[in-house]
Residue frames as qw, qx, qy, qz and C-alpha x, y, z in Angstrom:
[[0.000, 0.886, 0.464, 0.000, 0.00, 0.00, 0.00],
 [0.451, 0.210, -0.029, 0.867, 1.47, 3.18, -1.12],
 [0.135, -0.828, -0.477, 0.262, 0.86, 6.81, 0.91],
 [0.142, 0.572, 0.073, 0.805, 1.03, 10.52, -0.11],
 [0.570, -0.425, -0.296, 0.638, 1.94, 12.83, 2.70],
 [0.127, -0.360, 0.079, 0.921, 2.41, 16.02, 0.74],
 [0.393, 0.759, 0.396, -0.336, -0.52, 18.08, -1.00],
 [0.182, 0.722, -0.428, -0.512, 2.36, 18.81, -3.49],
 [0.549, -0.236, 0.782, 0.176, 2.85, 15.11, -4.74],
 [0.133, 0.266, -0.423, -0.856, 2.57, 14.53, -8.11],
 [0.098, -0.320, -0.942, 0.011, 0.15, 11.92, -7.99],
 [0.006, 0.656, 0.514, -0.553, -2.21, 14.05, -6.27],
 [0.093, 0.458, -0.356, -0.809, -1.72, 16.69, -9.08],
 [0.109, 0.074, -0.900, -0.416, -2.62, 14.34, -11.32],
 [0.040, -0.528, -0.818, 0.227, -6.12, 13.13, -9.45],
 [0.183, 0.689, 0.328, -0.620, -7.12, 16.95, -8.91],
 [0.289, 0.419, -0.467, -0.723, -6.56, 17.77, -12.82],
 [0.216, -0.194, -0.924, -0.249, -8.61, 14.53, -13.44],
 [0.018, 0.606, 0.702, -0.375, -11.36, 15.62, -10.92],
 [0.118, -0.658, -0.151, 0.729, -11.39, 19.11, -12.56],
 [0.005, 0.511, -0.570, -0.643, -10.81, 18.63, -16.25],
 [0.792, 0.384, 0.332, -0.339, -12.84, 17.00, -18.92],
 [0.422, 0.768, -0.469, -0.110, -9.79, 17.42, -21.73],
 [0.020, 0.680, -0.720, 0.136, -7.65, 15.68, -19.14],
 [0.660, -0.004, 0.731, -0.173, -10.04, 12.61, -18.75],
 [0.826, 0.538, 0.142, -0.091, -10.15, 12.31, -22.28],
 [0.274, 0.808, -0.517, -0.070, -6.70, 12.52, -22.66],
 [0.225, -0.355, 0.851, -0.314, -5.75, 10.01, -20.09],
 [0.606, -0.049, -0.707, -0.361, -9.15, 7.82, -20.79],
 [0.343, -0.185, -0.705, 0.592, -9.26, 7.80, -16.88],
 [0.311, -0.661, -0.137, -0.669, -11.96, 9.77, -14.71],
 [0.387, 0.073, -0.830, 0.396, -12.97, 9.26, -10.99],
 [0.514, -0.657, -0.438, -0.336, -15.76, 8.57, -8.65],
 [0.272, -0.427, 0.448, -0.737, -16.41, 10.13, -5.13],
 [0.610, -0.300, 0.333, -0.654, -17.47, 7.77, -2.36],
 [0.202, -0.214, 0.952, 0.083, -17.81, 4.37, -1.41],
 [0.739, 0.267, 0.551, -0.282, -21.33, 3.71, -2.56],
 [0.626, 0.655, -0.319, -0.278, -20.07, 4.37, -6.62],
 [0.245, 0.511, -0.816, 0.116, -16.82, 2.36, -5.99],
 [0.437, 0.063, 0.887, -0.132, -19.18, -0.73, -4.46],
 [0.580, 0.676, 0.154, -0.428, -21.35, -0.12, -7.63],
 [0.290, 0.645, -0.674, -0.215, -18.06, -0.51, -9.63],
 [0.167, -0.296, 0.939, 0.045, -16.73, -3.51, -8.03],
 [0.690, 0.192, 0.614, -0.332, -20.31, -5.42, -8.22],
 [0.799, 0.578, 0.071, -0.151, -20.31, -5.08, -12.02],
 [0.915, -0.070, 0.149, 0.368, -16.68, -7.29, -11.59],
 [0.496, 0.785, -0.057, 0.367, -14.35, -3.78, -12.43],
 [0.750, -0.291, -0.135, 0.578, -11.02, -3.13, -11.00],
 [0.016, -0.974, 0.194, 0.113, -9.83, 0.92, -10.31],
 [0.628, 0.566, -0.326, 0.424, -6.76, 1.94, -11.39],
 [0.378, 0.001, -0.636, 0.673, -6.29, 3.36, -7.56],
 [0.410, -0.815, -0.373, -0.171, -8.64, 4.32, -4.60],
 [0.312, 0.288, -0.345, 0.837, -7.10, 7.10, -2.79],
 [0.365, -0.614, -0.594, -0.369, -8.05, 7.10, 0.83],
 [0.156, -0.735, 0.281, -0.597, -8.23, 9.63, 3.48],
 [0.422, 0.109, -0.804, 0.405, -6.87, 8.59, 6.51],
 [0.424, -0.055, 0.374, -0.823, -9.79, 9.83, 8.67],
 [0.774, 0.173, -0.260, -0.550, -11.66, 7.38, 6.87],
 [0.298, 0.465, -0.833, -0.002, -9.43, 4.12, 7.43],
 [0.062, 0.000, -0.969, 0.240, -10.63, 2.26, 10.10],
 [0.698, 0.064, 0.201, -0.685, -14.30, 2.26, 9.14],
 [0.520, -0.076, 0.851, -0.003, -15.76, -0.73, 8.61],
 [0.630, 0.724, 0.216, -0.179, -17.67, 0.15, 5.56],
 [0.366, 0.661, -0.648, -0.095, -13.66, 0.94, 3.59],
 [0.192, -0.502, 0.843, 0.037, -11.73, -1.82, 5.15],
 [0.697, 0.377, 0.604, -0.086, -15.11, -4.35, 3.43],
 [0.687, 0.717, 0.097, -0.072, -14.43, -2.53, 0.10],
 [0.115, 0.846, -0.519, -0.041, -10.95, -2.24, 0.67],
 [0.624, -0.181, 0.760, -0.009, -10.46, -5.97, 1.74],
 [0.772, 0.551, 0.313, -0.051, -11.79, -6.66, -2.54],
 [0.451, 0.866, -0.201, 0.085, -8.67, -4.71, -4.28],
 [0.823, 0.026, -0.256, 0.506, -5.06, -5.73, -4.25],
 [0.443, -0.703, -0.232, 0.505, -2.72, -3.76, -1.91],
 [0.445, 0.007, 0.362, 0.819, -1.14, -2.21, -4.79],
 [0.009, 0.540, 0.649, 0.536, -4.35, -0.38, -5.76],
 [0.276, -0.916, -0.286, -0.060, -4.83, 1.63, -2.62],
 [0.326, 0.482, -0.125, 0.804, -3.28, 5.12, -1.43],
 [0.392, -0.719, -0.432, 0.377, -3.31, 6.55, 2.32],
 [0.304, 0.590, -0.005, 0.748, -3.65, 10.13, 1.98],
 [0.512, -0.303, -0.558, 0.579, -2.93, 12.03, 4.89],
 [0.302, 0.781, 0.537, 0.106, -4.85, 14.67, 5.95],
 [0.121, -0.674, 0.154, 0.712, -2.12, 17.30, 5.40],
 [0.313, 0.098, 0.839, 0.434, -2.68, 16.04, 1.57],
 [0.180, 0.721, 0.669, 0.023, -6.38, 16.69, 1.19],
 [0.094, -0.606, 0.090, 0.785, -5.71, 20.24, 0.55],
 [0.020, -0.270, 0.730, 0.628, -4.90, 19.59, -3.37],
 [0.125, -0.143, -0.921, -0.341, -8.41, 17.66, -3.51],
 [0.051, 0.335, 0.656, -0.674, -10.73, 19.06, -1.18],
 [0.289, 0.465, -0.011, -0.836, -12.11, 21.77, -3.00],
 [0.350, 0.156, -0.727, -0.570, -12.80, 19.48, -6.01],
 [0.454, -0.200, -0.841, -0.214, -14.74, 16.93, -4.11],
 [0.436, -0.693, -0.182, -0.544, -17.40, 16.43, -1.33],
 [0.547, -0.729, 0.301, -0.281, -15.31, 16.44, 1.45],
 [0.090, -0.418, 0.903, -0.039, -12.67, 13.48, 2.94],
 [0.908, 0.208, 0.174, -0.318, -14.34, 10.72, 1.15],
 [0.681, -0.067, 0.546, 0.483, -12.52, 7.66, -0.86],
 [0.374, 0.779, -0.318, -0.390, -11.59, 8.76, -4.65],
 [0.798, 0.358, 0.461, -0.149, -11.69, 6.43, -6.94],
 [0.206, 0.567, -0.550, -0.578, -9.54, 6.61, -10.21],
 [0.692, 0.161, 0.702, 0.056, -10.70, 4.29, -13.42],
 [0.175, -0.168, 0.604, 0.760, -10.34, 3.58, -16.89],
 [0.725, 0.304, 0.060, -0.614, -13.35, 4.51, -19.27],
 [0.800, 0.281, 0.515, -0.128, -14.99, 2.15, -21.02],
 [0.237, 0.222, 0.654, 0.683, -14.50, 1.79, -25.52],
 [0.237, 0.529, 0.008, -0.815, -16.46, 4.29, -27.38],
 [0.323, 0.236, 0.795, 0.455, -18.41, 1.96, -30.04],
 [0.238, -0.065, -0.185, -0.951, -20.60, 3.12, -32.38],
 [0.573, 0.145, 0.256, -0.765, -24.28, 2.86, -32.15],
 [0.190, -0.056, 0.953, 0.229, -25.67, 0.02, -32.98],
 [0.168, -0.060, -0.471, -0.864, -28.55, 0.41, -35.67],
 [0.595, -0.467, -0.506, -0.415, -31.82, -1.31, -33.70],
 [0.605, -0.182, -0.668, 0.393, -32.81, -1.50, -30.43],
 [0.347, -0.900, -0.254, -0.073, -34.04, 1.05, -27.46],
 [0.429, -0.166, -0.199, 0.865, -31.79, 3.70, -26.39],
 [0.039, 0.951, 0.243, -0.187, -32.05, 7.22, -25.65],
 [0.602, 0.440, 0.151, 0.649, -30.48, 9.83, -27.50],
 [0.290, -0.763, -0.342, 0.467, -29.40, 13.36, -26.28],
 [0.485, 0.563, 0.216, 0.633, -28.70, 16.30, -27.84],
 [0.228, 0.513, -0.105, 0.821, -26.94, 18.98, -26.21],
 [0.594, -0.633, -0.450, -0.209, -27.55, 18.44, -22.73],
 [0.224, 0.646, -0.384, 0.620, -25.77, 20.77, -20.82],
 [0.376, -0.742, 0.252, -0.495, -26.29, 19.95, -17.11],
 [0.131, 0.129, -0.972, 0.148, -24.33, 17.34, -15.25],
 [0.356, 0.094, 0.663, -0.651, -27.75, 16.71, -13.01],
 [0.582, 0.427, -0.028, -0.691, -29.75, 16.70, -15.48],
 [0.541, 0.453, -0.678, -0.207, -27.64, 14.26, -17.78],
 [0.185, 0.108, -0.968, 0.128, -26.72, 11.62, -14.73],
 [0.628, 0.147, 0.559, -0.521, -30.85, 11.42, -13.79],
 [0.648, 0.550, -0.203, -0.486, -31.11, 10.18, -17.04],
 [0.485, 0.339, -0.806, 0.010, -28.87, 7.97, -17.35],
 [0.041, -0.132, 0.848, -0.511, -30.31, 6.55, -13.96],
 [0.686, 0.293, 0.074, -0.662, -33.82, 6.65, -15.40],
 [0.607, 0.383, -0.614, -0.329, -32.77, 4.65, -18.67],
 [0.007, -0.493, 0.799, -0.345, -31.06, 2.16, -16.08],
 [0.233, 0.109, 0.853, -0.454, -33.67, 1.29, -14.05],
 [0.744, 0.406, 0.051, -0.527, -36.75, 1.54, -16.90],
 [0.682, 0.017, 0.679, 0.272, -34.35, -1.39, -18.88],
 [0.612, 0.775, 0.027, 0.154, -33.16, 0.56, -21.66],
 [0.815, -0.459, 0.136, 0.326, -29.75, -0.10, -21.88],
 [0.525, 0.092, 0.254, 0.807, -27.55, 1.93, -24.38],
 [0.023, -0.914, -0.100, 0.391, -27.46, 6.31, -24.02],
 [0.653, 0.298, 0.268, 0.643, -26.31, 7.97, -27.12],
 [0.045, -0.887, -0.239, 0.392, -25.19, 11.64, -26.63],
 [0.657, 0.654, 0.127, 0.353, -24.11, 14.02, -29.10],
 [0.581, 0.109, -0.314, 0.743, -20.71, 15.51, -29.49],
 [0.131, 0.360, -0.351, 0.855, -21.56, 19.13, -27.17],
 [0.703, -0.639, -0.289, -0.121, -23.54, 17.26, -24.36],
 [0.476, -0.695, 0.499, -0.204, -22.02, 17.88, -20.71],
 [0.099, 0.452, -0.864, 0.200, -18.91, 15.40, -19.94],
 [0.810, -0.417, -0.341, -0.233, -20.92, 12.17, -19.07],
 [0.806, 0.027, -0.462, 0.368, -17.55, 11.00, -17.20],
 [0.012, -0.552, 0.414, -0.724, -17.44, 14.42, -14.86],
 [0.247, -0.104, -0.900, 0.344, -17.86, 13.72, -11.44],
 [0.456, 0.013, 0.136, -0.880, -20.81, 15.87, -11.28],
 [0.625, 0.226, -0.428, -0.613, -22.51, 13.49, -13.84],
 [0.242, 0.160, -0.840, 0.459, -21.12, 10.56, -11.52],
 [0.097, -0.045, 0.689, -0.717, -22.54, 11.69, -8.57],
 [0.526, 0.111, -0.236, -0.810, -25.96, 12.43, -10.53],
 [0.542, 0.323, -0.661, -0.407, -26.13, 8.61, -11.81],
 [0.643, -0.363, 0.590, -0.326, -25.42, 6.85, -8.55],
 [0.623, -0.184, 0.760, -0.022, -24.04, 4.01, -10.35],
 [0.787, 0.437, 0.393, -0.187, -25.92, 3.92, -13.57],
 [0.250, 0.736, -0.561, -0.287, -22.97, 4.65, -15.95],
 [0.178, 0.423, -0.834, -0.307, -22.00, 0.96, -15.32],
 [0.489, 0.361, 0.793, 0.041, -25.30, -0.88, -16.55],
 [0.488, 0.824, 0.154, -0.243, -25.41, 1.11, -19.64],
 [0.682, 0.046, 0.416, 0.600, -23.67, 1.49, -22.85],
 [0.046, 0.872, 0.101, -0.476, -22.83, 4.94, -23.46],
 [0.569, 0.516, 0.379, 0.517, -22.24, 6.26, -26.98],
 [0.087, -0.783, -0.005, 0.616, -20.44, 9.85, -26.94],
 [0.199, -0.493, 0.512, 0.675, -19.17, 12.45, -29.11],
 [0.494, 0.261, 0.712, 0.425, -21.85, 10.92, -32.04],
 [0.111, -0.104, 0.465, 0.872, -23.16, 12.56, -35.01],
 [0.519, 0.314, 0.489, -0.627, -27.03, 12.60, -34.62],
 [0.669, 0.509, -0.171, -0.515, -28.02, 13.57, -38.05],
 [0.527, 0.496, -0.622, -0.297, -25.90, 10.88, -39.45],
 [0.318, 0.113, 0.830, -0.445, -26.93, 8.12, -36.30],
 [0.698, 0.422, 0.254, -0.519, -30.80, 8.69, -37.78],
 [0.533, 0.539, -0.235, -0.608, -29.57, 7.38, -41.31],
 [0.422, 0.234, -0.870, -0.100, -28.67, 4.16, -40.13],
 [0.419, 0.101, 0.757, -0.491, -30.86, 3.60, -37.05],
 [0.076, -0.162, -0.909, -0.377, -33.61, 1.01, -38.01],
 [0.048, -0.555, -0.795, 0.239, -36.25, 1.40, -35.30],
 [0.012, -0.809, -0.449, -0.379, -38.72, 3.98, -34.51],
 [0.315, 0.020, -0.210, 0.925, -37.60, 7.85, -33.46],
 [0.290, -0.795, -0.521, -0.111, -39.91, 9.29, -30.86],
 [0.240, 0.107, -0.213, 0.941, -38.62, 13.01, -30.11],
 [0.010, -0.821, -0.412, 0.395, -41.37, 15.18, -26.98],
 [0.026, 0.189, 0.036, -0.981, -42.75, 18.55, -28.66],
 [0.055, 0.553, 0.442, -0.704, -44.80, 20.72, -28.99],
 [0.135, 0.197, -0.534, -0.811, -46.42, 20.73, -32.47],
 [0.763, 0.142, -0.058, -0.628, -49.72, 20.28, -34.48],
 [0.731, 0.182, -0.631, -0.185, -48.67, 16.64, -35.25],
 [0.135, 0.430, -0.824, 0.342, -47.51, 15.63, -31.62],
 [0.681, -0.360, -0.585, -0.255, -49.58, 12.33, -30.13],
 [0.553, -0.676, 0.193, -0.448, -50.17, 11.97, -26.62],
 [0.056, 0.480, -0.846, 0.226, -47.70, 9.79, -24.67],
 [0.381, 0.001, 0.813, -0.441, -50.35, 7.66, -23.48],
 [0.772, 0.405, 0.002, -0.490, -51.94, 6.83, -26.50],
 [0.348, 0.680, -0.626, -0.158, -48.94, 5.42, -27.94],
 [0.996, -0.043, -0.032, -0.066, -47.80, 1.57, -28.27],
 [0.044, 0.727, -0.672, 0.135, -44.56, 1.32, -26.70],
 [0.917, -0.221, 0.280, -0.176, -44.37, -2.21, -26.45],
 [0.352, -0.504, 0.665, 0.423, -41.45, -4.14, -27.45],
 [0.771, 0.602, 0.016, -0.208, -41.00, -4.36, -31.40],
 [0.911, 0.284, -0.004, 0.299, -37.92, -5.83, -33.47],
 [0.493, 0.438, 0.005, 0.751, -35.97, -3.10, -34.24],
 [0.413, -0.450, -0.613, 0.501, -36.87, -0.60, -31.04],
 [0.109, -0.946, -0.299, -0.055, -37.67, 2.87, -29.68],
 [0.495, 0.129, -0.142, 0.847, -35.26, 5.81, -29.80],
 [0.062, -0.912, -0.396, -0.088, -36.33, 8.46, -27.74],
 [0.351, 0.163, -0.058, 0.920, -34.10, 11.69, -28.10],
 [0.457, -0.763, -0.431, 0.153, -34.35, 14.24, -26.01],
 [0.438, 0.576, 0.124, 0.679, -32.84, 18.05, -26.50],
 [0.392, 0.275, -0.213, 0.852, -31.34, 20.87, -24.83],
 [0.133, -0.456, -0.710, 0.519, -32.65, 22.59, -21.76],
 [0.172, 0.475, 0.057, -0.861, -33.36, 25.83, -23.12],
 [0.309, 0.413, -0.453, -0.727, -33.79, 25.17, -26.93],
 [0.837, 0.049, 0.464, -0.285, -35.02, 21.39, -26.73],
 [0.657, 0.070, 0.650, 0.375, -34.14, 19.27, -29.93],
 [0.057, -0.239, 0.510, 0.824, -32.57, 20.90, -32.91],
 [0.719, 0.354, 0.344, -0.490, -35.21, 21.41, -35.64],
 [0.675, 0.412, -0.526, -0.312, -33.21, 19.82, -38.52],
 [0.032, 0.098, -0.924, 0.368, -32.98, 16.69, -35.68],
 [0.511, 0.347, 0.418, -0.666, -36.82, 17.28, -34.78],
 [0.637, 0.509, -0.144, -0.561, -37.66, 16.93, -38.70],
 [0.181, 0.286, -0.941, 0.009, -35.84, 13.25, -38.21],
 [0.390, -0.104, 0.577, -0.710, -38.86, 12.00, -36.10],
 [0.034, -0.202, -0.976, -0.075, -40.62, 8.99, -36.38],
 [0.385, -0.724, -0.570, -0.050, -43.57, 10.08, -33.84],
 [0.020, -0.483, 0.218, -0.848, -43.64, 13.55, -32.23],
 [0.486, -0.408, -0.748, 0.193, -44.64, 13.14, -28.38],
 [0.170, -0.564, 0.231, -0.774, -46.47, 15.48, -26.03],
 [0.188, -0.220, -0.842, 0.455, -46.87, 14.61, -21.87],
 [0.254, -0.707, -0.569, -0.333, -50.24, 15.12, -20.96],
 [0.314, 0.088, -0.565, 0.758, -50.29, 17.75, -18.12],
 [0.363, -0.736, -0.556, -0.128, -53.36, 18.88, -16.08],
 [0.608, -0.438, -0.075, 0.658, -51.46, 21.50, -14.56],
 [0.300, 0.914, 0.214, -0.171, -50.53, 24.91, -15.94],
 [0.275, -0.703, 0.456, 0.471, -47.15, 24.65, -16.40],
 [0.568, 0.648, -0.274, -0.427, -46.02, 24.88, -19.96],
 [0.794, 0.393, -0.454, 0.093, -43.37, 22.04, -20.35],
 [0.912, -0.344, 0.016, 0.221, -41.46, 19.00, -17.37],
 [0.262, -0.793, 0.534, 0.132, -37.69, 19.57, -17.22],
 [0.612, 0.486, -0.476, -0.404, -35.68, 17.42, -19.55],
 [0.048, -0.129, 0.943, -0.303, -34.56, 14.75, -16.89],
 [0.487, 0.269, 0.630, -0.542, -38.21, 14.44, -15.64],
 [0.560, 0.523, -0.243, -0.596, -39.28, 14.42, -19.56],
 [0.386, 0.462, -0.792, -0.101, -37.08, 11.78, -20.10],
 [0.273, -0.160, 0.842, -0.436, -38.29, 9.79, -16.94],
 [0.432, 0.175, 0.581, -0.668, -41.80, 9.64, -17.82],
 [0.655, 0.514, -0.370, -0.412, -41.47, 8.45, -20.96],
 [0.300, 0.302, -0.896, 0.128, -38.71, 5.78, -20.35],
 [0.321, -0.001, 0.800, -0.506, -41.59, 4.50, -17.49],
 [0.650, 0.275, 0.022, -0.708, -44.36, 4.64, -19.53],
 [0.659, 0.443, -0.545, -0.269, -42.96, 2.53, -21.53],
 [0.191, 0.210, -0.947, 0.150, -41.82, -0.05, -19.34],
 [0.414, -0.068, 0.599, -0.681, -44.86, -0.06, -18.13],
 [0.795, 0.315, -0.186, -0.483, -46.82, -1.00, -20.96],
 [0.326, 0.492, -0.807, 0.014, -44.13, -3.51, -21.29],
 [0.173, 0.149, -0.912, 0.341, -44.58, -5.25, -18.04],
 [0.515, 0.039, 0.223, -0.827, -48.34, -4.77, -17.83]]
């Protein structure tokens, strides 16, 4: 087991410019989670950190020394807390820290249920989604190239885990995604053609359901919109005008599963 002592070490440099940087986790292919419930969330789905770096206030719980008893000795870091300085400010407090390798970056595969994003700028926003998709059984999130960092630790924290039951597609090319996807493209607005979400047969079909979902402010592009399969509107009884794009995204991804399991 190896320890860092100084808040200058280079290691430690390294971690905070990985907790802080999006460039530098794409550079490196490396990101890192906060806390022990992500890093038991890791191990369960059989993955191995590159290193868990852990405060030394933290050591002799019994909740680390169970997740810490799973990882060779080589893999953990006592950081002392003259150390935490360099890391504090980046994360929520003297918690474990996590470093891992991302995943491949395939492409999309042409049938089948996913969700698509376009331009989804909030980490919160982006990791309820992905924690929606998760737990409705829709397993593969395609986002286009100027969504938020899925891999920040905001987007992390957001997800509670769901990054690893999901295949995540970044960085793609909508318009040119639609011209090979097979199934059916179901994009929410607001238009003279849009059916009610509850009218709709979302049951499982061959070739599946893409439902894309678009920028907070501006919602889905309109030369992305004019891709659409089925235009969707949520019923609301209410006066407000239009759901947030997380919550949009929820109540759709349920619906469907409901119908599914009904």
């Amino acid at each position: 087991m190896k320890q860092i002592q100084s808040p200058q070490n280079e290691t430690l440099k390294s971690l905070a410019k990985l907790l802080d940087s999006a460039k530098e986790r794409r550079k490196h292919r490396l990101a890192v989670l906060e806390g022990t419930h992500l890093l038991e969330t890791f191990l369960q789905q059989n993955q191995q950190p590159e290193q868990v770096f852990v405060p030394e206030s933290r050591w002799h719980e019994s909740e680390t020394q169970n997740l810490l008893g799973r990882l060779p000795e080589h893999k953990i870091t006592l950081l002392a807390t003259s150390a935490l300085s360099k890391i504090n400010s980046l994360t929520h407090g003297e918690t474990l820290t996590t470093v891992f390798r991302l995943p491949e970056n395939p492409s999309p595969a042409h049938v089948g249920d996913c969700v698509v994003l376009e331009r989804v700028q909030d980490a919160g926003n982006l990791g309820t989604i992905l924690r929606s998709a998760a737990a409705a059984g829709v397993g593969r999130v395609i986002l286009s190239r100027d969504c938020v960092d899925v891999w920040s630790p905001k987007v992390l924290r957001a997800a509670m885990g769901a990054h690893f039951l999901l295949q995540i597609h970044e960085d793609v090319d909508l318009l040119a995604w639609r011209k090979t996807y097979r199934g059916r493209v179901l994009i929410t607005a607001l238009n003279a053609q849009s059916q009610s979400l509850y009218h709709l047969n979302l049951k499982e079909n061959e070739t599946g359901n893409a439902w894309i979902f678009g920028n907070e402010g501006a919602g889905v592009s309109p030369e992305l919109l004019a891709q659409a399969d089925v235009c969707v509107q949520i019923p609301m009884l209410g006066a407000t005008e239009s759901l947030n794009v997380a919550m949009a995204a929820s109540v759709c991804l349920f619906e469907q599963m409901r119908q599914r399991i009904a």
